[in-house]
Biopython code that builds the backbone (N, CA, C, O; Angstrom):
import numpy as np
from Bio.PDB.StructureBuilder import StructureBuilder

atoms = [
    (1, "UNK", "N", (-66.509, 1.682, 222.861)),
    (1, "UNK", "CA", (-67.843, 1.503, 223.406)),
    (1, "UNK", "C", (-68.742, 2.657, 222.956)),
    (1, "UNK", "O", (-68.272, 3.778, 223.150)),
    (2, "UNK", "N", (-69.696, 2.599, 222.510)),
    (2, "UNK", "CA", (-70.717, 3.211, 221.917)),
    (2, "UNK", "C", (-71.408, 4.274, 223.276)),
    (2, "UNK", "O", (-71.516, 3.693, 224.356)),
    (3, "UNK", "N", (-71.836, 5.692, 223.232)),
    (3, "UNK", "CA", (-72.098, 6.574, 224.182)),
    (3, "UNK", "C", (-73.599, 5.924, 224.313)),
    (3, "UNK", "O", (-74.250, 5.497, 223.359)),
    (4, "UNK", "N", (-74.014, 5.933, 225.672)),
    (4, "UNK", "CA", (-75.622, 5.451, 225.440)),
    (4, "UNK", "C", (-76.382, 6.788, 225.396)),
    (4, "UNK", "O", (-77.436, 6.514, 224.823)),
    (5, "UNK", "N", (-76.383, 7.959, 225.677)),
    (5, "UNK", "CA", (-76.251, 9.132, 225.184)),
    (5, "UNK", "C", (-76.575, 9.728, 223.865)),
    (5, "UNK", "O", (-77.576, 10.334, 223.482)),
    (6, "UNK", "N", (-75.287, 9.343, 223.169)),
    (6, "UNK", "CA", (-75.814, 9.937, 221.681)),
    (6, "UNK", "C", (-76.622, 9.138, 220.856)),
    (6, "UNK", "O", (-76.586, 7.908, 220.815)),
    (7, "UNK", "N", (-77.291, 9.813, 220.256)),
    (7, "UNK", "CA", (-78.085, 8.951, 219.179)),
    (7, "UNK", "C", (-77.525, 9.550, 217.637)),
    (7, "UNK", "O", (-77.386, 10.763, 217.479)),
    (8, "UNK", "N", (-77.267, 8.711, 216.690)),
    (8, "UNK", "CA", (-76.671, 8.831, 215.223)),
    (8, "UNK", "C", (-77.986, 9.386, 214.462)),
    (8, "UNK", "O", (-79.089, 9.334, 215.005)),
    (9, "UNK", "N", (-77.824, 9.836, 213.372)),
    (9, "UNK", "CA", (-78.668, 10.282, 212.514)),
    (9, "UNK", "C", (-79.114, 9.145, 211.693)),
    (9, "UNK", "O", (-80.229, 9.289, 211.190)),
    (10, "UNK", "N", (-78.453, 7.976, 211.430)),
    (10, "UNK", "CA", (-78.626, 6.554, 210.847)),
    (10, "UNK", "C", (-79.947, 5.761, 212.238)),
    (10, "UNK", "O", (-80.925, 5.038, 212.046)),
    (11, "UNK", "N", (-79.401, 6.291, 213.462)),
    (11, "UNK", "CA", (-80.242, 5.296, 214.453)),
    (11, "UNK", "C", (-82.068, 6.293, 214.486)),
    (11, "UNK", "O", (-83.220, 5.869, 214.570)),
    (12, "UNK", "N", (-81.540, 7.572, 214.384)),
    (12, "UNK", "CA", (-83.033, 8.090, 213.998)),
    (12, "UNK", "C", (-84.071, 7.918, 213.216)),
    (12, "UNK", "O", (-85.284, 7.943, 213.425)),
    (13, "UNK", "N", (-83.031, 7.630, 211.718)),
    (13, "UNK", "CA", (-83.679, 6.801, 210.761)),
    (13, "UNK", "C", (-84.409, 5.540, 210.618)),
    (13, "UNK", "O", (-85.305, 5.161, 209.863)),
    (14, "UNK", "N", (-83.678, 4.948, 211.684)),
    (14, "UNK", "CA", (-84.224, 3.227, 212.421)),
    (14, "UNK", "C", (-85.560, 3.721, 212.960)),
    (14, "UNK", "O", (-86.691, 3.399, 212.596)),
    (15, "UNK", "N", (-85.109, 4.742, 214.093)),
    (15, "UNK", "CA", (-86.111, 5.061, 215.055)),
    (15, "UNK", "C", (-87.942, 5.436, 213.923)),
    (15, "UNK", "O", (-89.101, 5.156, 214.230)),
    (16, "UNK", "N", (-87.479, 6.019, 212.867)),
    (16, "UNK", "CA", (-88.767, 6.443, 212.468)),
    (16, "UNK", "C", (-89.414, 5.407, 211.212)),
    (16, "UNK", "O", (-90.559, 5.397, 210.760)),
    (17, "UNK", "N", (-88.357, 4.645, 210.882)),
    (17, "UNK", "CA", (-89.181, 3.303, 210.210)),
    (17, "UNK", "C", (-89.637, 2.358, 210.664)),
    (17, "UNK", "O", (-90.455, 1.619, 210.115)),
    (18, "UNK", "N", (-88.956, 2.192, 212.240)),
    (18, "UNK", "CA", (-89.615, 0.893, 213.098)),
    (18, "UNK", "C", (-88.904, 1.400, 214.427)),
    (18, "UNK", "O", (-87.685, 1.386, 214.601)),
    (19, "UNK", "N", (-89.832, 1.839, 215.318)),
    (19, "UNK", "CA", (-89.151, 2.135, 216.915)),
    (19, "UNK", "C", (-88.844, 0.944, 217.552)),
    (19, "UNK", "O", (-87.854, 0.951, 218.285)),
    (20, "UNK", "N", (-89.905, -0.751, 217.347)),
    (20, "UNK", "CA", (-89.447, -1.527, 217.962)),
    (20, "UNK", "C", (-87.973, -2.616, 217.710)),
    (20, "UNK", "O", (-87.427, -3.513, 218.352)),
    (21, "UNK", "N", (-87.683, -1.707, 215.985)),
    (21, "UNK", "CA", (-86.247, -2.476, 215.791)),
    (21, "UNK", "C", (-85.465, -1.557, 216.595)),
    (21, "UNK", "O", (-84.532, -1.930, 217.306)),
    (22, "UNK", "N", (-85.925, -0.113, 216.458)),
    (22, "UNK", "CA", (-84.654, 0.611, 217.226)),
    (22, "UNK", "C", (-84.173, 0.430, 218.618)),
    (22, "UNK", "O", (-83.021, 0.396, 219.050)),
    (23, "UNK", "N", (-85.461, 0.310, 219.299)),
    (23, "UNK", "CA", (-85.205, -0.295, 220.581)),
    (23, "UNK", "C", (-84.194, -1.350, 220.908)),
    (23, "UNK", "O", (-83.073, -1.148, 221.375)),
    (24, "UNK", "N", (-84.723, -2.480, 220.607)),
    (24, "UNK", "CA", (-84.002, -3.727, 221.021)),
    (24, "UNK", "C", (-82.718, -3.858, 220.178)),
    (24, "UNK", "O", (-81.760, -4.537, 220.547)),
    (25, "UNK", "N", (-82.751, -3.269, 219.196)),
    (25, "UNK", "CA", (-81.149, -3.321, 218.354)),
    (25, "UNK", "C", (-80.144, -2.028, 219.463)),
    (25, "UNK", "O", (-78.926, -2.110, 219.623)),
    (26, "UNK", "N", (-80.887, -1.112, 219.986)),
    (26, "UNK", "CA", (-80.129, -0.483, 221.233)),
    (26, "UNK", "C", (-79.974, -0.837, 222.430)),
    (26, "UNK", "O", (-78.923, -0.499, 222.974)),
    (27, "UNK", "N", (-80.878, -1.548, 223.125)),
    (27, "UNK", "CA", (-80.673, -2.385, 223.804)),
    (27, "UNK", "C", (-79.916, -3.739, 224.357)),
    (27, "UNK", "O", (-79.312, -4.059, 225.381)),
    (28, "UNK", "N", (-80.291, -4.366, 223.090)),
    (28, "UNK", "CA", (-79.646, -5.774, 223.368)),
    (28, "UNK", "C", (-78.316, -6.317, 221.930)),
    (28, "UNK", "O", (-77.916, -7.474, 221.793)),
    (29, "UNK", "N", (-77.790, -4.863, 220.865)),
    (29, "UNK", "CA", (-77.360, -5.323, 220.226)),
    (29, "UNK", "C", (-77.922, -5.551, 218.762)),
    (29, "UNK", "O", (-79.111, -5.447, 218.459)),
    (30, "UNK", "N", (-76.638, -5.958, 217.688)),
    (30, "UNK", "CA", (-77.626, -6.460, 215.944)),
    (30, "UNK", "C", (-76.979, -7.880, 216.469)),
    (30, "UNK", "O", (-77.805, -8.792, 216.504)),
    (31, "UNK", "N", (-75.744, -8.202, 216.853)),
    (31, "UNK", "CA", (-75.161, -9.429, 217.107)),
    (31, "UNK", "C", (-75.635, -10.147, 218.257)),
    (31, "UNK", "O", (-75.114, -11.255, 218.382)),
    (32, "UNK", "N", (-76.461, -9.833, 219.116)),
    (32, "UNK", "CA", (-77.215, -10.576, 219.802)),
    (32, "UNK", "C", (-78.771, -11.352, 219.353)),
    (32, "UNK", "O", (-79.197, -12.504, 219.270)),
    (33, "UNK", "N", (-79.329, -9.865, 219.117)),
    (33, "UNK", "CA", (-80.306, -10.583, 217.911)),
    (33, "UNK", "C", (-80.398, -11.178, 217.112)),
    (33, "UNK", "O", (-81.311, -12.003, 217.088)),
    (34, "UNK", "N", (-79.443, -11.052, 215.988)),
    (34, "UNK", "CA", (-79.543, -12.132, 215.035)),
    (34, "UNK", "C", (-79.412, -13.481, 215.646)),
    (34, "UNK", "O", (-80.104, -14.430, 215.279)),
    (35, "UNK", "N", (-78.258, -13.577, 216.853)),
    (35, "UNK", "CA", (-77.973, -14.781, 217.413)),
    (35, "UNK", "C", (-79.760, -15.427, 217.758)),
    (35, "UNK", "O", (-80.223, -16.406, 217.174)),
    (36, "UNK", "N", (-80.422, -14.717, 218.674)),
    (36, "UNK", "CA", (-81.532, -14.669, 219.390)),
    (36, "UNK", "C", (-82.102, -15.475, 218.394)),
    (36, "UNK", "O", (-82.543, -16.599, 218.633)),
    (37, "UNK", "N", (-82.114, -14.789, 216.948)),
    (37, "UNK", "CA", (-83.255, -15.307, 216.111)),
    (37, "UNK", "C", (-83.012, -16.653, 215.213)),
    (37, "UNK", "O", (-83.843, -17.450, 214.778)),
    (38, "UNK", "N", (-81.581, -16.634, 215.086)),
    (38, "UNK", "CA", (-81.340, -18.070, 214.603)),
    (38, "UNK", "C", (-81.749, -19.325, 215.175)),
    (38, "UNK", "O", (-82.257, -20.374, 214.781)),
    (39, "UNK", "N", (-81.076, -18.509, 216.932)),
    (39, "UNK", "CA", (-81.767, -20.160, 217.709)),
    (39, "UNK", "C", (-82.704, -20.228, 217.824)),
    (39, "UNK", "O", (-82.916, -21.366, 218.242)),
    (40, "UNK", "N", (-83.874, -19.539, 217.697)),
    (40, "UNK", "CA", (-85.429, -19.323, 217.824)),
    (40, "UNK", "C", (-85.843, -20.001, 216.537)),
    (40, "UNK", "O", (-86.802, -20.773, 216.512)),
    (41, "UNK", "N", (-85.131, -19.718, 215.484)),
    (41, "UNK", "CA", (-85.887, -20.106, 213.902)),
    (41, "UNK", "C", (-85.537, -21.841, 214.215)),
    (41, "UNK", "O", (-86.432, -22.687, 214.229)),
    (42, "UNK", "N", (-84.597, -22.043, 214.368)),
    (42, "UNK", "CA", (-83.730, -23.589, 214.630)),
    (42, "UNK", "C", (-84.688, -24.694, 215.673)),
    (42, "UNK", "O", (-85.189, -25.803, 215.484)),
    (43, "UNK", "N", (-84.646, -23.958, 216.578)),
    (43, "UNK", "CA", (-86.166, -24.178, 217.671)),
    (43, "UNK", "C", (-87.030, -24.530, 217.008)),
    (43, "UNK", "O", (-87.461, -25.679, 217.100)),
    (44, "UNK", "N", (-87.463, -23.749, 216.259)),
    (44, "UNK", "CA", (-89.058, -24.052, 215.892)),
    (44, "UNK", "C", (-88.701, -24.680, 214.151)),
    (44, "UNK", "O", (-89.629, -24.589, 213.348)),
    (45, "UNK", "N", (-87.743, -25.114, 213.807)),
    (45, "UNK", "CA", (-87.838, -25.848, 212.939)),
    (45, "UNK", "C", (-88.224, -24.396, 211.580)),
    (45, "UNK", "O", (-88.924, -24.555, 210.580)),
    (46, "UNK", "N", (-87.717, -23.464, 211.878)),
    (46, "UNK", "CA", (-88.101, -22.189, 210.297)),
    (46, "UNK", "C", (-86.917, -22.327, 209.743)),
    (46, "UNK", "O", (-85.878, -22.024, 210.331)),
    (47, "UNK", "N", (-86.983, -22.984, 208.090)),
    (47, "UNK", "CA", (-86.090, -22.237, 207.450)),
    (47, "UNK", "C", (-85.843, -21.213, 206.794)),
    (47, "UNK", "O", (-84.613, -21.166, 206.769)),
    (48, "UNK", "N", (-86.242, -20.354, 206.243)),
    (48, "UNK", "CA", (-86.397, -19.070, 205.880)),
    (48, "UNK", "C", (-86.619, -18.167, 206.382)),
    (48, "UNK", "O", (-87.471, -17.441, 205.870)),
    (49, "UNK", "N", (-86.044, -17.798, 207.491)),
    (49, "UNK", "CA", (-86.107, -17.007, 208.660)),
    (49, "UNK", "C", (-86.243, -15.675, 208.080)),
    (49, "UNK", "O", (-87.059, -14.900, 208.580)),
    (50, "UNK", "N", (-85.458, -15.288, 206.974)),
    (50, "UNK", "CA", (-85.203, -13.560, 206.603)),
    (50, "UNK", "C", (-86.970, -13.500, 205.884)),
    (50, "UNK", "O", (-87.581, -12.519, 206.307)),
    (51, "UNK", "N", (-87.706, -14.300, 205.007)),
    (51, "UNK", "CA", (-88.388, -14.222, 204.286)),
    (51, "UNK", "C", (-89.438, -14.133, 205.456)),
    (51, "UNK", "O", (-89.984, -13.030, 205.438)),
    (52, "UNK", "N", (-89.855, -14.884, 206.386)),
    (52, "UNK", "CA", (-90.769, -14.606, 207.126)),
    (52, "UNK", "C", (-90.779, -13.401, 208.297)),
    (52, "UNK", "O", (-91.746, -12.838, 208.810)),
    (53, "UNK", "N", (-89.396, -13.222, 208.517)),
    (53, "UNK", "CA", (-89.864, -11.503, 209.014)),
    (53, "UNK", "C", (-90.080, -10.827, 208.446)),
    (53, "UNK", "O", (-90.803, -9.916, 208.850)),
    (54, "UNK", "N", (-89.608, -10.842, 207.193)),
    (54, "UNK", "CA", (-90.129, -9.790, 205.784)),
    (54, "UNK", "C", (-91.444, -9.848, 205.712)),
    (54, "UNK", "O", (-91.870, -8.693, 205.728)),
    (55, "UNK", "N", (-92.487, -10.787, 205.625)),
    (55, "UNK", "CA", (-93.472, -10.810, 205.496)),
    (55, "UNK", "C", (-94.596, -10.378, 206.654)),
    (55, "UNK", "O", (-95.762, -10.048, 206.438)),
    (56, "UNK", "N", (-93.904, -10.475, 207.971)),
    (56, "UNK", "CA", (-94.593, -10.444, 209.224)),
    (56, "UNK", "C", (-94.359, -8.865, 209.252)),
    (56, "UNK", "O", (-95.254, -8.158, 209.715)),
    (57, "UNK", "N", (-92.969, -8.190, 208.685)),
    (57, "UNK", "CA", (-92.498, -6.863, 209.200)),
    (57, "UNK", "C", (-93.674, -5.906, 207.756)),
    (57, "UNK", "O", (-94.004, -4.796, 208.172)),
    (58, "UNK", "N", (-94.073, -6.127, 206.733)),
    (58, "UNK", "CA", (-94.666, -5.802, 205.882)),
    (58, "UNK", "C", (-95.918, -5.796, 206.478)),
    (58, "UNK", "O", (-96.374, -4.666, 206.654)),
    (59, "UNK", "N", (-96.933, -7.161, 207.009)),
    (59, "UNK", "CA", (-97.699, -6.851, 207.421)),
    (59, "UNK", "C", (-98.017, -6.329, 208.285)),
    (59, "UNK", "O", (-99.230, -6.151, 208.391)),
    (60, "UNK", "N", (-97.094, -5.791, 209.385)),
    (60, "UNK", "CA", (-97.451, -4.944, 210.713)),
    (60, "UNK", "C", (-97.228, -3.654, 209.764)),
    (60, "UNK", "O", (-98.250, -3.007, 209.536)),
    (61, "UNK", "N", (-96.395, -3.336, 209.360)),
    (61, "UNK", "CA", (-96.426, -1.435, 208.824)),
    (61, "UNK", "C", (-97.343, -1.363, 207.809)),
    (61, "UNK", "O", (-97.850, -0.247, 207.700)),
    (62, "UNK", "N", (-97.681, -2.102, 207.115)),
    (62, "UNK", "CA", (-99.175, -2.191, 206.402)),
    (62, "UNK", "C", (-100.647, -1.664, 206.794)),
    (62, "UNK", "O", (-101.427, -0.877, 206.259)),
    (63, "UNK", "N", (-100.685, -2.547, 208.113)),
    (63, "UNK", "CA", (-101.575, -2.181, 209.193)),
    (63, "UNK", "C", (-101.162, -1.089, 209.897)),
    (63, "UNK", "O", (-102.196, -0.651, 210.403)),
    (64, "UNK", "N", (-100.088, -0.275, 210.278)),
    (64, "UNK", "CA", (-99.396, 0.905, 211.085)),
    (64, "UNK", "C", (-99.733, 2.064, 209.728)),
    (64, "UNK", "O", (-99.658, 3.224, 210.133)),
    (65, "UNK", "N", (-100.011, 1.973, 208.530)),
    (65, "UNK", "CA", (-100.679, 2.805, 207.597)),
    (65, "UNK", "C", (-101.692, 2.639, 207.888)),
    (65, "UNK", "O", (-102.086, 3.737, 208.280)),
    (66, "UNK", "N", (-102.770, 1.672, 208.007)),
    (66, "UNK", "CA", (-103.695, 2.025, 207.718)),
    (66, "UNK", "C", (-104.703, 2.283, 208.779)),
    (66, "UNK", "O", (-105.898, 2.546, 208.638)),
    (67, "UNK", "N", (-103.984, 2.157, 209.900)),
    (67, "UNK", "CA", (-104.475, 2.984, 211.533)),
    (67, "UNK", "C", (-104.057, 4.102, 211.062)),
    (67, "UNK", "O", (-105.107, 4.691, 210.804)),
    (68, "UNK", "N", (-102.635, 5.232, 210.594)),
    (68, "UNK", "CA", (-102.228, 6.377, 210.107)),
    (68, "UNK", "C", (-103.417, 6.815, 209.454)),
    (68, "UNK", "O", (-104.224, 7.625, 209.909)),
    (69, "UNK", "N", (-103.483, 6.119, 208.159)),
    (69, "UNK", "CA", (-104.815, 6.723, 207.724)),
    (69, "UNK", "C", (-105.957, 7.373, 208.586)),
    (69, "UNK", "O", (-106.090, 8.579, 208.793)),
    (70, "UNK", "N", (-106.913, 6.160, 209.143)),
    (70, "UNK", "CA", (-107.705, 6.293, 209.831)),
    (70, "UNK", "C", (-108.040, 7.714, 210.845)),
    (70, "UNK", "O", (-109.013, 8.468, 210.869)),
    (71, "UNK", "N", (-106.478, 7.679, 211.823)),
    (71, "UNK", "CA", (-105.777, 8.722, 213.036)),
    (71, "UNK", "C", (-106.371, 10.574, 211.771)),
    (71, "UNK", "O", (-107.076, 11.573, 211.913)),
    (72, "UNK", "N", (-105.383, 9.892, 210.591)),
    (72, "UNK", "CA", (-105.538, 11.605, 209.993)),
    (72, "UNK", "C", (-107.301, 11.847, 209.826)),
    (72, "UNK", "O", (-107.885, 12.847, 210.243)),
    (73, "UNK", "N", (-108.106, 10.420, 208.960)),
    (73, "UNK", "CA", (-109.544, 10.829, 208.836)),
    (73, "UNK", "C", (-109.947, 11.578, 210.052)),
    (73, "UNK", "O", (-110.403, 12.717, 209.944)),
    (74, "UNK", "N", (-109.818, 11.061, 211.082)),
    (74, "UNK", "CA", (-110.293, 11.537, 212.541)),
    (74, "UNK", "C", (-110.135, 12.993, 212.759)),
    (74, "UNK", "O", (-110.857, 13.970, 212.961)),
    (75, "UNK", "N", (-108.834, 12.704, 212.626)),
    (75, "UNK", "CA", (-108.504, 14.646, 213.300)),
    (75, "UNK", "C", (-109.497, 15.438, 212.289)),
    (75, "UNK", "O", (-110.366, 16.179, 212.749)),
    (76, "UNK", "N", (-109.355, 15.278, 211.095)),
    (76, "UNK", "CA", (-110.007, 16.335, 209.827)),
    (76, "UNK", "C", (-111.615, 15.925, 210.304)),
    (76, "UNK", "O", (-112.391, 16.881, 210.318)),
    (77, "UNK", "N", (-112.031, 14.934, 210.593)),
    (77, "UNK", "CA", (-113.484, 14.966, 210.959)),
    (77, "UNK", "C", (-113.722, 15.912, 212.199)),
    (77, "UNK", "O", (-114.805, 16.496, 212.187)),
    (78, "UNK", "N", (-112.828, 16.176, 213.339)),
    (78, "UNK", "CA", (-113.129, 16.884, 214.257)),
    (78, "UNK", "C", (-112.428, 18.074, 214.373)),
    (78, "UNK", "O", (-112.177, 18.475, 215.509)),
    (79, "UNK", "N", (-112.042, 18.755, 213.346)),
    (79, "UNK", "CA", (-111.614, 19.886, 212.911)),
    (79, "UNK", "C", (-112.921, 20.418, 212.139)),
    (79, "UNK", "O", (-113.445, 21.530, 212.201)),
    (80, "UNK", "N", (-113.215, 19.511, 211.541)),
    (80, "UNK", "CA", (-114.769, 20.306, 210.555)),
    (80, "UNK", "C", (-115.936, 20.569, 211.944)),
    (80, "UNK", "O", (-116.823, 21.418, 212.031)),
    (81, "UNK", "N", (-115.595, 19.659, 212.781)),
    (81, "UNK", "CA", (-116.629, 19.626, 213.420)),
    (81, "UNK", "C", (-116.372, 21.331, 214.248)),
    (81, "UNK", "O", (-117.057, 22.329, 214.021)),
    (82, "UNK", "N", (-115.761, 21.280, 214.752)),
    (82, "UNK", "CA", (-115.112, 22.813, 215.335)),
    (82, "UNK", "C", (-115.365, 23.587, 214.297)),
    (82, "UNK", "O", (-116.190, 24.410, 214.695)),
    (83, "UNK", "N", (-115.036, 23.846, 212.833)),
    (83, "UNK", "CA", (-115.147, 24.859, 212.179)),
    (83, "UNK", "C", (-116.543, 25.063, 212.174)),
    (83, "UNK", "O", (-116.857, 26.234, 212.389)),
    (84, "UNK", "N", (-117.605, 24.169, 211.970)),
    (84, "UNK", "CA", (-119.029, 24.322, 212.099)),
    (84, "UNK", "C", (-119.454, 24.919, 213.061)),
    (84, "UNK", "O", (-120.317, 25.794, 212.987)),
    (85, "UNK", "N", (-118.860, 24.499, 214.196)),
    (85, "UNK", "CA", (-119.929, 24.777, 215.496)),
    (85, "UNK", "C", (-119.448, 26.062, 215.720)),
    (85, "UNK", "O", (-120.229, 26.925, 216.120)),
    (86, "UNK", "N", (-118.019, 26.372, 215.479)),
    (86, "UNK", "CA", (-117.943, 28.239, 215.255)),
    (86, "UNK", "C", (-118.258, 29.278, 214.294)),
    (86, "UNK", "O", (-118.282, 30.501, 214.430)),
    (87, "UNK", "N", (-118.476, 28.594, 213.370)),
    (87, "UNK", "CA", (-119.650, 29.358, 211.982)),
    (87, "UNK", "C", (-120.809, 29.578, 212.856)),
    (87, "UNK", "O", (-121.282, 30.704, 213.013)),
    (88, "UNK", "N", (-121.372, 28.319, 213.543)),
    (88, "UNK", "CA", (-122.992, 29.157, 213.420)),
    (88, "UNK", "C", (-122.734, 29.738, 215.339)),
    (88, "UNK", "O", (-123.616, 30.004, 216.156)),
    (89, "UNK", "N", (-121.487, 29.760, 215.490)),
    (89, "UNK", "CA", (-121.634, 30.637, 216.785)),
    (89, "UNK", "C", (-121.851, 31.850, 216.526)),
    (89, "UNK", "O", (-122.474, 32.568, 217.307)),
    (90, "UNK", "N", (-121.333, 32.302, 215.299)),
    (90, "UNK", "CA", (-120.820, 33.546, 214.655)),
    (90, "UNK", "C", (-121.824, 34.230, 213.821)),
    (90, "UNK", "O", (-121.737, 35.363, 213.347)),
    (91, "UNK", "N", (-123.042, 33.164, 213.679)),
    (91, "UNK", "CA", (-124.050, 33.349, 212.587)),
    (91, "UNK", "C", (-123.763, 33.328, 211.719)),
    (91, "UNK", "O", (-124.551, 33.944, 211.001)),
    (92, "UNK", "N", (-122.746, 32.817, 211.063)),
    (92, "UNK", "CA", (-122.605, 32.412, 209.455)),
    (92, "UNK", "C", (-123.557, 31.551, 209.000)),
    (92, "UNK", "O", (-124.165, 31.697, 207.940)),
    (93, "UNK", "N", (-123.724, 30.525, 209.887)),
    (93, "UNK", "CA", (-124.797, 28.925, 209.457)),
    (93, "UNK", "C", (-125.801, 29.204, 210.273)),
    (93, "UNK", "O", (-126.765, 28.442, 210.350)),
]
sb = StructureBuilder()
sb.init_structure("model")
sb.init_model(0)
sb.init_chain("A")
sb.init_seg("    ")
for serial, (resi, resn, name, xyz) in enumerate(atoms, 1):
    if name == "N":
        sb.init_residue(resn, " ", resi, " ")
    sb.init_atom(name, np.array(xyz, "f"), 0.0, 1.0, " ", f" {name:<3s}", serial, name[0])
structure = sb.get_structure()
């Protein structure tokens, strides 16, 4: 039985490419999920089940860059903004 405790250096790796696979693959299992997702694809009539999470899992970290992006523009916009407003506290500007 697996410690719920330790975490592997492989599950960290999970953890920082996708937290919501790491989660539920710690939670509920890889052999439950896959089960989960077969009968779900079967359900709804998907055959290509691997190809369309590929495509769904591409477009969410796609978009998770380009909020990243955005997050870094931000900080550096309000870092200049601070460096300014303490220049001309200082009388530099």
């Amino acid at each position: 039985m697996k410690d719920p405790f330790t975490i592997s250096a492989h599950e960290v790796n999970k953890f920082t490419y996708c937290p919501h696979q790491w989660y539920y693959e710690r939670a509920y299992g890889a052999k439950a999920l896959r089960t989960a997702y077969r009968e779900r694809n079967e359900r709804l009539g998907l055959e290509d089940a691997t190809g369309a999470n590929l495509s769904r899992g591409l477009a969410y970290h796609a978009g998770f860059s380009a909020r990243k992006r955005w997050s870094w523009a931000l900080v550096l916009l309000a870092l200049a903004a601070v460096a300014v407003c303490f220049l001309r506290m200082r009388g530099y500007l």
